[in-house]
C-alpha positions in Angstrom: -36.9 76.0 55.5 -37.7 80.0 54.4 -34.2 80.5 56.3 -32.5 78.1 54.5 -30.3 78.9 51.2 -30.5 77.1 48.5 -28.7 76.5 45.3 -30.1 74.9 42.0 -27.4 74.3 40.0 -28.4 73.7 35.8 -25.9 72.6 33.0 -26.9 73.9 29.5 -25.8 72.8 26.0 -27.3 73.8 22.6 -30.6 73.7 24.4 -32.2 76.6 22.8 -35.3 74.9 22.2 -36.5 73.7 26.0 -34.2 75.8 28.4 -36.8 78.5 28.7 -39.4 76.6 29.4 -37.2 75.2 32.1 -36.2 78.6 33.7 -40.2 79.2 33.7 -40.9 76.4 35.8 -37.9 77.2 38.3 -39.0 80.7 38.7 -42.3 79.4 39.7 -41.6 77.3 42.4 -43.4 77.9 45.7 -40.1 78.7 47.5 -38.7 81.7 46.6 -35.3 81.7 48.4 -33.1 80.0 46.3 -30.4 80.8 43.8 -30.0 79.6 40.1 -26.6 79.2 38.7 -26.2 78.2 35.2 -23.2 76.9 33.4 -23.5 76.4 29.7 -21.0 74.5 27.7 -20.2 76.8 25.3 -23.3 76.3 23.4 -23.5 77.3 19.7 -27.5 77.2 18.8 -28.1 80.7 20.9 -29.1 79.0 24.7 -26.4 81.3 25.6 -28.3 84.5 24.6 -31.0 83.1 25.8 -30.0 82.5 29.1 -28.1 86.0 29.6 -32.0 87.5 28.7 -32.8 85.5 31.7 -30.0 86.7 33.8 -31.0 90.3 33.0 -34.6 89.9 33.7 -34.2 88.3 37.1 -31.2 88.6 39.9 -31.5 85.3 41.3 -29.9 84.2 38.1 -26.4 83.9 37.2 -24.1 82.2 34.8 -21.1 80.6 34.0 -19.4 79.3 31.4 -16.2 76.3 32.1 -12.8 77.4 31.0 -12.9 74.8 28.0 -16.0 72.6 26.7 -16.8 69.6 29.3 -18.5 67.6 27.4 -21.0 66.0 28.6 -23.3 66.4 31.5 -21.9 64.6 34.2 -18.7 65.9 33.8 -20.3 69.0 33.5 -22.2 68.8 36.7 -18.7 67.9 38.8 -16.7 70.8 37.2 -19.1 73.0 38.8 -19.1 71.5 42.4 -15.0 71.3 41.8 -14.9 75.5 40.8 -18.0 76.9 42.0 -17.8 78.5 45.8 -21.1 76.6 47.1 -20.3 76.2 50.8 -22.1 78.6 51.8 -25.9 77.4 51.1 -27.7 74.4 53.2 -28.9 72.9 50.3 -27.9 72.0 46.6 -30.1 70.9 43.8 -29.7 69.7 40.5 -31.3 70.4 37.2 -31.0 69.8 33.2 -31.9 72.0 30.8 -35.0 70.6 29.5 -37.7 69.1 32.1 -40.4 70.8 33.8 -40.6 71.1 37.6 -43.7 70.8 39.5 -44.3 74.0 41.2 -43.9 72.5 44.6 -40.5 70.2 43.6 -38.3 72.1 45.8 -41.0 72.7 49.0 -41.3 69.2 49.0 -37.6 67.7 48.9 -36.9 70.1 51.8 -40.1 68.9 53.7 -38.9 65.5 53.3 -35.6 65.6 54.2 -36.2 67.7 57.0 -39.4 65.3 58.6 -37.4 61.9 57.7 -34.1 63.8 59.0 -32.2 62.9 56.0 -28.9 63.7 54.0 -30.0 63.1 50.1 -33.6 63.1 48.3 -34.6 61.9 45.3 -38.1 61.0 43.8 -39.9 59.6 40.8 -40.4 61.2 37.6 -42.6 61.0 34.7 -41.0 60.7 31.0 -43.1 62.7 28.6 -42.5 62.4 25.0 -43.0 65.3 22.2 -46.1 62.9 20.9 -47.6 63.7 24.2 -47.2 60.6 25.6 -46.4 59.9 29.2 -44.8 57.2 31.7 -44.4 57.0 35.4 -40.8 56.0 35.9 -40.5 54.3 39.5 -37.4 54.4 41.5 -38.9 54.4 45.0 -38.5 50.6 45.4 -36.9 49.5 48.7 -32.8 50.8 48.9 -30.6 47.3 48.7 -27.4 47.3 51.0 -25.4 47.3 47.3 -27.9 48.7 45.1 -25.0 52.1 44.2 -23.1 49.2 42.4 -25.6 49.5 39.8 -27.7 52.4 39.5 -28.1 55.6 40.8 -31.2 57.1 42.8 -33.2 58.1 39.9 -32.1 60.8 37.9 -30.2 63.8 39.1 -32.5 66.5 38.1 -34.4 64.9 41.2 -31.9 64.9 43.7 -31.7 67.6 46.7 -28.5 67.4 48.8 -27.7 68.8 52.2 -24.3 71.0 53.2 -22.6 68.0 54.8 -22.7 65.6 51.6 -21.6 68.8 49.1 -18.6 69.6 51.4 -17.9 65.8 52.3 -18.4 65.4 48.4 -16.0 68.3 47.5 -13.1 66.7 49.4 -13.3 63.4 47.7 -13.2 65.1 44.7 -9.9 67.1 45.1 -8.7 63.7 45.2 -9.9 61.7 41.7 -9.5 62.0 38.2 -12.1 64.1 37.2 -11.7 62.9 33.8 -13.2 59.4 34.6 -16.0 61.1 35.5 -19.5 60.2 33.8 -22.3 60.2 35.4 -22.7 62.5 38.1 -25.6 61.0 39.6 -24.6 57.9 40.3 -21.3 58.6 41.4 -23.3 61.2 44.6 -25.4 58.4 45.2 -22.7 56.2 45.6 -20.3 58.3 47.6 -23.7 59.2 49.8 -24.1 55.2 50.5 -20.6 54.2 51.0 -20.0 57.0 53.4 -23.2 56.4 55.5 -25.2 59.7 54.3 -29.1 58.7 54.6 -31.1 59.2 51.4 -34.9 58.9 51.3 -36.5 58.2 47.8 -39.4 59.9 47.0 -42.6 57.8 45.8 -43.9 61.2 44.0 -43.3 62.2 40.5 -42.2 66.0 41.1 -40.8 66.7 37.4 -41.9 65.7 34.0 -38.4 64.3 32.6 -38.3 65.2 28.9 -37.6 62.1 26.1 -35.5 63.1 23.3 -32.4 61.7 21.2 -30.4 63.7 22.6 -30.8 62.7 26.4 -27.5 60.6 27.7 -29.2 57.9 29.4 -33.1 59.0 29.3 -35.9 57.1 31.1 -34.7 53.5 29.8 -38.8 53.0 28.1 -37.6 52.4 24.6 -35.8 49.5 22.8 -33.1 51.8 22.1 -32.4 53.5 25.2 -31.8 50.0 26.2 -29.1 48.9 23.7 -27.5 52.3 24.8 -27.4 51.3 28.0 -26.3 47.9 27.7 -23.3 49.5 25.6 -22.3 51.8 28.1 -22.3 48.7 30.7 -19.9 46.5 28.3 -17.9 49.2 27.5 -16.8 49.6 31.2 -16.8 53.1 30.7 -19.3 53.7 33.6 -17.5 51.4 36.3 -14.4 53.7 36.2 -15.5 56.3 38.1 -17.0 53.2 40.4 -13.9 51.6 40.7 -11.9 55.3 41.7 -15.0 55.6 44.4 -14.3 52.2 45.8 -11.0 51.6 45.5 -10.8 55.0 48.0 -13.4 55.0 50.4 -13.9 51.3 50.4 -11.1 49.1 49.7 -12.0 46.2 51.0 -15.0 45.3 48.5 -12.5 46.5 45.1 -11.8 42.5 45.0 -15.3 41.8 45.7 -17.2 43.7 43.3 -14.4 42.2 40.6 -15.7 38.4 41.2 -18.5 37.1 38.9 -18.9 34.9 41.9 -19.1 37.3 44.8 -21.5 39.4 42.1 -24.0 36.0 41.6 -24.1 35.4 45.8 -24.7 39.4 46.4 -27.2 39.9 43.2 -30.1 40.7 45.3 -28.6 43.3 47.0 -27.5 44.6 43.4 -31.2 46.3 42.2 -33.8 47.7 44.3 -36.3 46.2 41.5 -36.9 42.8 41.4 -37.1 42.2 37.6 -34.1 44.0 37.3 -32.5 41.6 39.9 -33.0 38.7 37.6 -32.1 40.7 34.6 -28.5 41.3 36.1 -28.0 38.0 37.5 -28.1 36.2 33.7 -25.7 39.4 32.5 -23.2 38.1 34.9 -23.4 34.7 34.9 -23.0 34.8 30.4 -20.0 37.5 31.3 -21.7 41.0 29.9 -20.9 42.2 33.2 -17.6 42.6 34.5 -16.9 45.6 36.8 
């Protein structure tokens, strides 16, 4: 693992307020070799400044900015992959601008991945809230055989990929529309499953995972996080980057995944949590959920 290079790759946007206590918690980490590359979306509230103080202060540190504003983070997140020469490190990580990594979050997704012999890691996190308030978000439960239908791994400021998913990953994406592109987690999580890449959930919390308005999905605790998410569901906004993924690398379930029937008869294979299992299968069978 002290041989191994490593990238941590960190979209920023207008995050002034947490991004350096971010960088603090990176620099920290009980592995040293590793590299930091930070793309910022053309902020406007000074997280640029902030993060070229950082650059200057420490060489492991570089930035970017995209030719023209992404976005939003997933987006964000590809555009990188797509543009960034990153073949040449074993390992790629993933991080927002505004948790807090445990000191040993890196040591230990290598660990893992390396004892288990694994493509992917992810873990658990826990949500803190500026009121000081706390909650252990579980997303260790048991992997379902279709469970990349309808959620990702947990968060992607968890996950810790190998060399062979990033350049299996980069090929498939010289082949979509990047513009259907949303959420960047699920979609690696789903390419990962559907092309046979193992994955190993982590039953440790190794980040606390910051609660604010501005997060895009967030940890899914409050009433409103999940009106958003139920939104984003009916909207089919989310399933077109599914539907791209499918319909390329596998073909034969794009009628499947499109029957309300096939959806009912398959639902336990849907969520690795059980009350979410039950939750799904009334969406469907009322119609909120159409892929």
């Amino acid at each position: 693992m002290k041989s191994a290079k490593i990238l941590i790759i960190m979209t920023t946007y207008n995050g002034s307020n947490y991004v350096v206590e971010q960088l603090d918690s990176i620099m920290m980490q009980s592995v040293s070799n590793f590299d930091l590359l930070v793309s910022d979306d053309h902020s406007s509230d000074g997280t640029w400044s902030l993060l070229k103080k950082a650059a200057k202060q420490n060489a492991r540190i570089s930035l970017r900015q995209p030719a023209i504003r992404q976005g939003n983070a997933g987006k964000h997140f590809i555009e990188v992959i797509v543009n960034e020469n990153i073949s040449s490190y074993d390992y790629i990580l993933f991080s927002d601008q505004d948790d807090i990594w445990d000191q040993d979050k890196i040591e230990r997704a290598l660990d893992i991945m390396c004892f288990k012999n694994v493509h992917a890691y992810s873990s658990n996190v826990t949500a803190f809230w500026e009121d000081g308030n706390t909650k252990l978000l579980l997303k260790s439960q048991q992997q379902r055989k279709y469970d990349y239908l309808f959620e990702a791994a947990g968060p992607g400021c968890t996950y810790c990929v190998d060399k062979s998913v990033i350049h299996a990953f980069k090929d498939y994406l010289a082949d979509i529309d990047l513009d259907k592109i949303m959420l960047h987690d699920w979609l690696i999580y789903g390419f990962c499953r559907i092309r046979g890449f193992s994955w190993w959930i982590d039953d440790k919390s190794v980040l606390l995972y910051r609660q604010h308005s501005s997060n895009v999905i967030g940890s899914g605790a409050s009433f409103a996080a999940k009106i958003r998410r139920m939104q984003m569901l009916r909207s089919g906004r989310v399933f077109q980057q599914l539907r791209e993924l499918i319909n390329q690398l596998q073909p034969d379930m794009s009628d499947k995944i499109s029957s309300r029937w096939w959806l009912l008869r398959n639902v336990k294979h849907l969520r690795r949590r059980k009350r979410d299992r039950y939750i799904l299968f009334i969406l469907i069978l009322i119609g909120l959920i159409n892929v």
